[in-house]
Biopython code that builds the backbone (N, CA, C, O; Angstrom):
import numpy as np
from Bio.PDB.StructureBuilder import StructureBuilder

atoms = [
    (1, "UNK", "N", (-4.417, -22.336, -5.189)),
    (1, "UNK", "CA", (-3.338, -21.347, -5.315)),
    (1, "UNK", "C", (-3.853, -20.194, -6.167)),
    (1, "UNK", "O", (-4.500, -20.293, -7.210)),
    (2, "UNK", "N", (-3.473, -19.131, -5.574)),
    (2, "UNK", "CA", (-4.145, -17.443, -6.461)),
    (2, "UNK", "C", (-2.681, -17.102, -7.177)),
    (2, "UNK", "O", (-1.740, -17.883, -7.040)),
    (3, "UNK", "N", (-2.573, -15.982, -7.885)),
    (3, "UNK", "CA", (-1.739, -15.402, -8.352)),
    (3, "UNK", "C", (-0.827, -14.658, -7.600)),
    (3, "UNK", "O", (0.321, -14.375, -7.942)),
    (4, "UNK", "N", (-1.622, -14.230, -6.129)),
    (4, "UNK", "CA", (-0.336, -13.710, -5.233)),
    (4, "UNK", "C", (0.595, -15.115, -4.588)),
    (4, "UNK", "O", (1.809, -14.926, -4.664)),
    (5, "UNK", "N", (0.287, -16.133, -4.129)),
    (5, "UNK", "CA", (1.204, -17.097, -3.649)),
    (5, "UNK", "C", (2.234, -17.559, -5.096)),
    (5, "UNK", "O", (3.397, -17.905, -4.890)),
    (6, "UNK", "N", (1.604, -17.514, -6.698)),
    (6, "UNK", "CA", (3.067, -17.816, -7.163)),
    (6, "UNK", "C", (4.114, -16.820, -7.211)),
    (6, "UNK", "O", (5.304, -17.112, -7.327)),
    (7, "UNK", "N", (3.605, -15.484, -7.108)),
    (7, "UNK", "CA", (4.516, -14.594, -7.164)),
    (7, "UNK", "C", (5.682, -14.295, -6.065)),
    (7, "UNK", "O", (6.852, -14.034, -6.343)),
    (8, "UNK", "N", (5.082, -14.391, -4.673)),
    (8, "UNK", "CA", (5.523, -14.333, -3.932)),
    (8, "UNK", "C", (5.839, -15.977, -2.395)),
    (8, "UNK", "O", (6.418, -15.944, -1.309)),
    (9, "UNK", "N", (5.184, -17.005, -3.061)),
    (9, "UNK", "CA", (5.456, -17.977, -2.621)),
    (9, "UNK", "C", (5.084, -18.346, -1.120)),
    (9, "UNK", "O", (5.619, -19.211, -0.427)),
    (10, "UNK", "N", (4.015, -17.466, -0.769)),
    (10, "UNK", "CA", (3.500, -17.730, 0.163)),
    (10, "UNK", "C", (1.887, -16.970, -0.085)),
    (10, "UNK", "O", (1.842, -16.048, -0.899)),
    (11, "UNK", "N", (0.912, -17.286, 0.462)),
    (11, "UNK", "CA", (-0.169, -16.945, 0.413)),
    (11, "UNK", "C", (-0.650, -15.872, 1.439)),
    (11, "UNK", "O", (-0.618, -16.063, 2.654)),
    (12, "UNK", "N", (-1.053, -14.843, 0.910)),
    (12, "UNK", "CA", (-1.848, -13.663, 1.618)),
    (12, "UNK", "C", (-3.052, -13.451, 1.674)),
    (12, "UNK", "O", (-3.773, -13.556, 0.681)),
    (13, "UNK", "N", (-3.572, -13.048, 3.083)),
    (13, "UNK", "CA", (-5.346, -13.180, 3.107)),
    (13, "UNK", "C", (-5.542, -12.162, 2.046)),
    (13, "UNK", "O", (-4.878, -11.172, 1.739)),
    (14, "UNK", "N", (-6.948, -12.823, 1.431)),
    (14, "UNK", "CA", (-7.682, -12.015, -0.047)),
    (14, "UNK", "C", (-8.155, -10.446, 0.640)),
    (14, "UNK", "O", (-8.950, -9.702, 0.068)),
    (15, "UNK", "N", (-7.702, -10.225, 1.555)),
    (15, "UNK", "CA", (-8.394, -8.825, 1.763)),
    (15, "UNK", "C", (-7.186, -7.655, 1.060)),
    (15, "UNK", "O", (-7.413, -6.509, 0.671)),
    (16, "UNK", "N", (-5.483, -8.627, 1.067)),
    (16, "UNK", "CA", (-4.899, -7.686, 0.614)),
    (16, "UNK", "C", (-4.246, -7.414, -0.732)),
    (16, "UNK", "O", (-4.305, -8.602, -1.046)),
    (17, "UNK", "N", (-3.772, -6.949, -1.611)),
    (17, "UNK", "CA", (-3.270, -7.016, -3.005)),
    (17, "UNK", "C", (-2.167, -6.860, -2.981)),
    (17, "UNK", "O", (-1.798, -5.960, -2.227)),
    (18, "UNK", "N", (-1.170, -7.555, -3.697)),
    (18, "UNK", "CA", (0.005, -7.299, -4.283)),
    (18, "UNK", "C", (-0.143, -5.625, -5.215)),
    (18, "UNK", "O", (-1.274, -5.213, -5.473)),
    (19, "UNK", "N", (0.818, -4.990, -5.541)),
    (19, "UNK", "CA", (0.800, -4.061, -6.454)),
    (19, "UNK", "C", (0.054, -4.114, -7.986)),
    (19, "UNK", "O", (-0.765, -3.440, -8.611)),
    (20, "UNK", "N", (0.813, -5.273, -8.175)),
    (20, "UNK", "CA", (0.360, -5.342, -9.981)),
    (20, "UNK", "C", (-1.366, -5.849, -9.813)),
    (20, "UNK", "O", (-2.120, -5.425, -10.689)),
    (21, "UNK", "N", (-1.989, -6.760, -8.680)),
    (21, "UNK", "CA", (-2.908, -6.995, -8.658)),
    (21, "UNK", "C", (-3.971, -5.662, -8.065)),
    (21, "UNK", "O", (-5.131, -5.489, -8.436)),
    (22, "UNK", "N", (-3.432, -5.053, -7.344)),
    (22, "UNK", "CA", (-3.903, -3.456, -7.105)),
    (22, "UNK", "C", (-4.360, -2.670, -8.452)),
    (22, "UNK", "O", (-5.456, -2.125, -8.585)),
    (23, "UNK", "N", (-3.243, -2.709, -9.509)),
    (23, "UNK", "CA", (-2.943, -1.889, -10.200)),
    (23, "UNK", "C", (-3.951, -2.202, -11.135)),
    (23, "UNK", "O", (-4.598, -1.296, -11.661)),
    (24, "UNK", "N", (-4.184, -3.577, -11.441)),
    (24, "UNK", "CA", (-5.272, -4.444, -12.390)),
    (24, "UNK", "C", (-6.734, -3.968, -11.380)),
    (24, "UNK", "O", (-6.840, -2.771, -11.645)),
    (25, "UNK", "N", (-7.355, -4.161, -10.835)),
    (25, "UNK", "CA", (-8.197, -4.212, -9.943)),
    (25, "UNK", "C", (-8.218, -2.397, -10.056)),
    (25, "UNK", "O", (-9.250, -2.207, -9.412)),
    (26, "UNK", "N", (-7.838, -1.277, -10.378)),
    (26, "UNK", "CA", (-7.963, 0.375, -10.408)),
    (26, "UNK", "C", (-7.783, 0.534, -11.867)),
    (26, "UNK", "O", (-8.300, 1.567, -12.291)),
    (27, "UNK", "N", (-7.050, -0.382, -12.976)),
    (27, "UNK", "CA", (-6.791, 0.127, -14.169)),
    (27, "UNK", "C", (-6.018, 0.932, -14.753)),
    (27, "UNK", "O", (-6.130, 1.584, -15.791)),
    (28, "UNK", "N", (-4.782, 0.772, -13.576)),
    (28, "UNK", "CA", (-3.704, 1.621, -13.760)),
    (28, "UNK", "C", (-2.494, 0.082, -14.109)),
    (28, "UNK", "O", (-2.771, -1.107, -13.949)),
    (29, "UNK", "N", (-1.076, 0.729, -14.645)),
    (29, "UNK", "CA", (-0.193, 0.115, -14.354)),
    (29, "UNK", "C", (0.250, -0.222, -12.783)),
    (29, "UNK", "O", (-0.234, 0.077, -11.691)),
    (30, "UNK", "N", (0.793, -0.582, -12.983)),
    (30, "UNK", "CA", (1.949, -0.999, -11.760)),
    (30, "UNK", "C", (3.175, -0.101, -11.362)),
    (30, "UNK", "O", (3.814, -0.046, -10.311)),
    (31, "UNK", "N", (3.316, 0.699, -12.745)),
    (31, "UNK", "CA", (4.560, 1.471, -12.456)),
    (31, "UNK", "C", (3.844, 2.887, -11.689)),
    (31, "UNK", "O", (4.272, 3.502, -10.712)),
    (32, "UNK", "N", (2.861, 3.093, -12.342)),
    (32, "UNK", "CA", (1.984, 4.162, -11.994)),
    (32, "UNK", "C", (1.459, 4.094, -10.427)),
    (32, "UNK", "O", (1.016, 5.133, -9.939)),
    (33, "UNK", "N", (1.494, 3.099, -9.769)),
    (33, "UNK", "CA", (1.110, 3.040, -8.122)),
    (33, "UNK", "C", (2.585, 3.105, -7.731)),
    (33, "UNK", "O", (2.960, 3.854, -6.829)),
    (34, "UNK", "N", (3.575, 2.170, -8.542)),
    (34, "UNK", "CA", (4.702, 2.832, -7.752)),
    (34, "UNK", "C", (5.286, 4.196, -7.758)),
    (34, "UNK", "O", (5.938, 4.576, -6.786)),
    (35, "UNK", "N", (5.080, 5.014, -8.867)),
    (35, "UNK", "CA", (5.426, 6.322, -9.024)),
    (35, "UNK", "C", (3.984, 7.262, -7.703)),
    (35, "UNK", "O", (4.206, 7.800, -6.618)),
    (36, "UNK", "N", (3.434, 7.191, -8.008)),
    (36, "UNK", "CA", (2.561, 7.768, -6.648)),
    (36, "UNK", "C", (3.071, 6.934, -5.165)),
    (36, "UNK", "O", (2.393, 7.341, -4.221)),
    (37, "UNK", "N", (3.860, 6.121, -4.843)),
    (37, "UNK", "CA", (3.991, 5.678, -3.572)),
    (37, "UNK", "C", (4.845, 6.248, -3.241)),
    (37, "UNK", "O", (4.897, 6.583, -2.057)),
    (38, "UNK", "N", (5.979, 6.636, -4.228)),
    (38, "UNK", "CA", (7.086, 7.018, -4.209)),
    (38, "UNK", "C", (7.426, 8.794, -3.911)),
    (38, "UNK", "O", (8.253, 9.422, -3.250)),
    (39, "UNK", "N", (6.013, 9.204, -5.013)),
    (39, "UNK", "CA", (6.459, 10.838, -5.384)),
    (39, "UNK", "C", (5.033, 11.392, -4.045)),
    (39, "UNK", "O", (4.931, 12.580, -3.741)),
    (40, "UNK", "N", (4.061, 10.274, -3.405)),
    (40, "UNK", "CA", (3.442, 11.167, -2.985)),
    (40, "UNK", "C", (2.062, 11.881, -3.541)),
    (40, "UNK", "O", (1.049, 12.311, -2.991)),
    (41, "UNK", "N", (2.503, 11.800, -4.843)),
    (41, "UNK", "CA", (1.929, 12.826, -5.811)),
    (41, "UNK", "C", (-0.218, 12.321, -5.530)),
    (41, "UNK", "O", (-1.177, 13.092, -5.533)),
    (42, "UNK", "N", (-0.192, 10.734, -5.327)),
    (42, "UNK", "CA", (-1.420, 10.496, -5.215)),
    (42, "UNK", "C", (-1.338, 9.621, -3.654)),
    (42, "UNK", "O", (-0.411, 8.822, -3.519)),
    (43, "UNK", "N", (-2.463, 9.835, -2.360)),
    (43, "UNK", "CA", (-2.150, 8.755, -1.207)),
    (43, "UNK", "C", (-3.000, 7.974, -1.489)),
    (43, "UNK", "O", (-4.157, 8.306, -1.231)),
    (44, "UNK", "N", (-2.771, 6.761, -2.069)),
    (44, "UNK", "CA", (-3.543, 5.537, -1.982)),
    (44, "UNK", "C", (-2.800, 4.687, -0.816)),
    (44, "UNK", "O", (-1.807, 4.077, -1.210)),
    (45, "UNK", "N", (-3.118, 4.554, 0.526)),
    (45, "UNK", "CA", (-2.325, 3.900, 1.380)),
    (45, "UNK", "C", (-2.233, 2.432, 1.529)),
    (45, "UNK", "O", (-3.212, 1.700, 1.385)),
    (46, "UNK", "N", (-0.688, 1.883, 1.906)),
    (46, "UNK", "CA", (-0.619, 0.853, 1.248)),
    (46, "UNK", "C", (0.645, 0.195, 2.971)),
    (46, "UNK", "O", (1.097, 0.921, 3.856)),
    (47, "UNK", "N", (0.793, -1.084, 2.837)),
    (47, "UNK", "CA", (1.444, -1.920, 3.436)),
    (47, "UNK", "C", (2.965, -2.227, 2.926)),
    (47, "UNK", "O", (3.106, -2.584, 1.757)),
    (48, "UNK", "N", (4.322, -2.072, 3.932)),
    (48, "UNK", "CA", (5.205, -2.206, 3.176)),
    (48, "UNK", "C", (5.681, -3.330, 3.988)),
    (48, "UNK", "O", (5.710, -3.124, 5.201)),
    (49, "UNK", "N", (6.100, -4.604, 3.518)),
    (49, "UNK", "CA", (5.797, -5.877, 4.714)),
    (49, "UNK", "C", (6.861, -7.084, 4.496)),
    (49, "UNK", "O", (6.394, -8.066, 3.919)),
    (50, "UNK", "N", (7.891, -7.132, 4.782)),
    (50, "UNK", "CA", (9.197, -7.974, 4.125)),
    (50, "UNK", "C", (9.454, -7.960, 2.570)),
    (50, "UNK", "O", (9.480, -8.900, 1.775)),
    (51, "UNK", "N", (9.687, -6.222, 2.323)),
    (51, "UNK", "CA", (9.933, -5.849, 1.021)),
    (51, "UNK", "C", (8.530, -6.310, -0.094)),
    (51, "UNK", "O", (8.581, -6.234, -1.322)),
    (52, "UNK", "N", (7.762, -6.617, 0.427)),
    (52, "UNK", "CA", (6.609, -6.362, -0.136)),
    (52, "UNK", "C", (5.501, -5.363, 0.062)),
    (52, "UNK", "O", (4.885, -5.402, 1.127)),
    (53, "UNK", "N", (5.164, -4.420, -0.907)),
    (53, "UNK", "CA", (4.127, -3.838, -0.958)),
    (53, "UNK", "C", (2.536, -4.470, -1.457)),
    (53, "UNK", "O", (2.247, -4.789, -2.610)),
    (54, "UNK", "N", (1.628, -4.543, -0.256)),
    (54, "UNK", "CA", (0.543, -4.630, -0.341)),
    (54, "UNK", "C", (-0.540, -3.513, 0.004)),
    (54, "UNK", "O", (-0.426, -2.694, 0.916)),
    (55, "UNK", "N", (-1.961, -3.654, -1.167)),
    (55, "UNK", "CA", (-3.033, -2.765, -0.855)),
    (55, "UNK", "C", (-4.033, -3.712, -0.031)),
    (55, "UNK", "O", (-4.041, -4.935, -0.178)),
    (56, "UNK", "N", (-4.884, -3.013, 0.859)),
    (56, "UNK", "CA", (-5.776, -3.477, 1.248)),
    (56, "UNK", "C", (-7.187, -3.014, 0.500)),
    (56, "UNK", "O", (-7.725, -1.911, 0.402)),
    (57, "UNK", "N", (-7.501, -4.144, 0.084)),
    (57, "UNK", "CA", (-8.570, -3.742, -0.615)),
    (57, "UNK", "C", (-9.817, -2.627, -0.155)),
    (57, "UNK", "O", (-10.438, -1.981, -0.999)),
    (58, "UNK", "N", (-10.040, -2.531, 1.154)),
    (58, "UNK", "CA", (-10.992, -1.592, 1.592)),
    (58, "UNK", "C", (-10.356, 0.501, 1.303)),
    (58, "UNK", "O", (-10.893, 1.609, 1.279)),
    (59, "UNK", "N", (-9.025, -0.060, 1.159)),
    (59, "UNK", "CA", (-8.466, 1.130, 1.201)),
    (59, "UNK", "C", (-8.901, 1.286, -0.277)),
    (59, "UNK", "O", (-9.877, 1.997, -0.512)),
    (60, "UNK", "N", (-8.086, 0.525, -1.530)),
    (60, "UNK", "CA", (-8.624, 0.816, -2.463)),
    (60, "UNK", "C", (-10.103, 1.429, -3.305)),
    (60, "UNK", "O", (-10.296, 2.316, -4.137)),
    (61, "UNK", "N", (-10.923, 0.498, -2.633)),
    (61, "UNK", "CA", (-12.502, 0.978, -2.521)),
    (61, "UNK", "C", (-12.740, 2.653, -2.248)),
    (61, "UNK", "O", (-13.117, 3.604, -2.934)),
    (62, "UNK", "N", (-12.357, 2.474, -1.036)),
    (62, "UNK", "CA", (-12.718, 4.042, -0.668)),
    (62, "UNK", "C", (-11.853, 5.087, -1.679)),
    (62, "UNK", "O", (-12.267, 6.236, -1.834)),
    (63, "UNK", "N", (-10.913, 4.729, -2.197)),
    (63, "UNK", "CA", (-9.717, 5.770, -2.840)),
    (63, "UNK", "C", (-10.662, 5.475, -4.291)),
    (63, "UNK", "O", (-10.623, 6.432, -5.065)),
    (64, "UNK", "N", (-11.674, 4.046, -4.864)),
    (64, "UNK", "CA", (-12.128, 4.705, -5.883)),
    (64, "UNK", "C", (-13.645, 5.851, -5.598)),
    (64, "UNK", "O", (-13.948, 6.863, -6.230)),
    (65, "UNK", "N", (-14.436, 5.131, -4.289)),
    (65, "UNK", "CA", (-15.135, 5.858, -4.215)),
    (65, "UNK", "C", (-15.355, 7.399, -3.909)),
    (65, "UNK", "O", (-16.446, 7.970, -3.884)),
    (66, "UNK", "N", (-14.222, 7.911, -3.702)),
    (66, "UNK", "CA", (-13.661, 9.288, -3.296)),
    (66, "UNK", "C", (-13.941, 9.989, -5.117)),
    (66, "UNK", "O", (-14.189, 11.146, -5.455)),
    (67, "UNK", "N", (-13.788, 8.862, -5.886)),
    (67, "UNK", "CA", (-13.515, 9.657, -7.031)),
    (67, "UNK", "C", (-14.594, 10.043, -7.874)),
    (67, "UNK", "O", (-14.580, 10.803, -8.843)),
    (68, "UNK", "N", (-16.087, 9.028, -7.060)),
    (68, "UNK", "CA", (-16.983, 9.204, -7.688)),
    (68, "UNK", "C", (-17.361, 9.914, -8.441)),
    (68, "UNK", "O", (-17.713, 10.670, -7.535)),
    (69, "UNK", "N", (-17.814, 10.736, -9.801)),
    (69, "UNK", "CA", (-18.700, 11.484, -10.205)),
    (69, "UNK", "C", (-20.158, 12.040, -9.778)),
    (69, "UNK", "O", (-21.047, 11.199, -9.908)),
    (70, "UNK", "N", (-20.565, 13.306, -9.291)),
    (70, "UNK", "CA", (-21.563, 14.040, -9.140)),
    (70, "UNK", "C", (-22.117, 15.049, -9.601)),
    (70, "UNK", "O", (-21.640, 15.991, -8.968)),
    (71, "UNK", "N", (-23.099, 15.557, -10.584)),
    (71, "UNK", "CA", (-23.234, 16.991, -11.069)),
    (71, "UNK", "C", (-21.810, 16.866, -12.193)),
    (71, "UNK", "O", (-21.418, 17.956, -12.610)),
    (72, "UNK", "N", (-21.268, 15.986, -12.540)),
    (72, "UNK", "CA", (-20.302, 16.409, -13.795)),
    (72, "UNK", "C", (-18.941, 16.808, -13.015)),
    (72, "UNK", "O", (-18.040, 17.474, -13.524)),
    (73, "UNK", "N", (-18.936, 16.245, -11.572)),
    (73, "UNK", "CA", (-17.645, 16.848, -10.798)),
    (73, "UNK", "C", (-16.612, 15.488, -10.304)),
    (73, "UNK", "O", (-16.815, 14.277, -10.212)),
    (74, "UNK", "N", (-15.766, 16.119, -10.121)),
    (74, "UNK", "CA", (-15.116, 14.983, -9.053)),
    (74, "UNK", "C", (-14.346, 15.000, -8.284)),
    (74, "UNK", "O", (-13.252, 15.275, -8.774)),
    (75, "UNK", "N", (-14.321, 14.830, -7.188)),
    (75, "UNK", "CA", (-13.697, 15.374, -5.675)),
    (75, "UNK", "C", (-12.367, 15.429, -5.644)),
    (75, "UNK", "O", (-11.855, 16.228, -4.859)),
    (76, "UNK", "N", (-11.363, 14.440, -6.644)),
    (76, "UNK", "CA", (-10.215, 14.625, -6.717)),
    (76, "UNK", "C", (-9.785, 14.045, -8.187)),
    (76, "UNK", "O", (-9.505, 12.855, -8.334)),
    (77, "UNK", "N", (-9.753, 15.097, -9.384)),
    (77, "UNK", "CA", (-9.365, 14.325, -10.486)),
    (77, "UNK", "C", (-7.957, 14.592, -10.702)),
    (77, "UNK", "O", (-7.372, 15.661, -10.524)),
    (78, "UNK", "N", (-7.314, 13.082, -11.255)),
    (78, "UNK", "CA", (-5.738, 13.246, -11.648)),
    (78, "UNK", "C", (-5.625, 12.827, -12.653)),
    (78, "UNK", "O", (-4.790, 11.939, -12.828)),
    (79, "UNK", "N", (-6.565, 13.380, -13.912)),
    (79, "UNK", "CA", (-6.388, 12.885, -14.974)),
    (79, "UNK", "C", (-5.057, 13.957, -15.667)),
    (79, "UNK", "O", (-3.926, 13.645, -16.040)),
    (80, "UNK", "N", (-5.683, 15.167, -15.644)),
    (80, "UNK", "CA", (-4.394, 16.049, -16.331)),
    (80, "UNK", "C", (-3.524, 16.305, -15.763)),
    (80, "UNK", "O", (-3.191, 17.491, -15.751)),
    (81, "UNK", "N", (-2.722, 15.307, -15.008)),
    (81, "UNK", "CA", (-1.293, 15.108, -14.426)),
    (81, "UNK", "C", (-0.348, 14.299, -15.283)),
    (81, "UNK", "O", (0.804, 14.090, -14.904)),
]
sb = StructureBuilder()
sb.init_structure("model")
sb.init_model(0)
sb.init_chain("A")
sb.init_seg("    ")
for serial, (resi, resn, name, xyz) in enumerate(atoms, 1):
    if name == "N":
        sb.init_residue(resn, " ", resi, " ")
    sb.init_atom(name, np.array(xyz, "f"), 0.0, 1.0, " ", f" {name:<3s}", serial, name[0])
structure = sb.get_structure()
């Protein structure tokens, strides 16, 4: 048993994340992916699936690798938001 089946009482293939396990796994809160799902403000795309929101981890990946650093730059920063 993982941490998504006690939460939600059934088990989901490991490719996808619950929110708070999303949120742990990027280093954000939880409230903070829900305020971007909500306002838009950031698209990290996500699964909305018998009132559950799940990430797929490949999506996540690419949404950190988008953020990479190059030359001191970064393709999309949302820090001073």
């Amino acid at each position: 048993m993982n941490a998504s089946d006690a939460v939600i009482g059934w088990p989901i293939p490991r490719r996808f994340m619950l929110r708070e396990e999303a949120a742990a796994y990027l280093c954000l809160s939880p409230k903070t992916l829900a305020k971007w799902a909500c306002t838009k403000e950031v698209d990290i795309p996500y699964f909305k699936i018998g009132g559950r929101v799940l990430y797929d981890i490949d999506d996540l990946n690419a949404w950190v690798e988008a953020r990479r650093v190059a030359n001191g730059r970064v393709a999309d920063d949302y820090s001073d938001r």
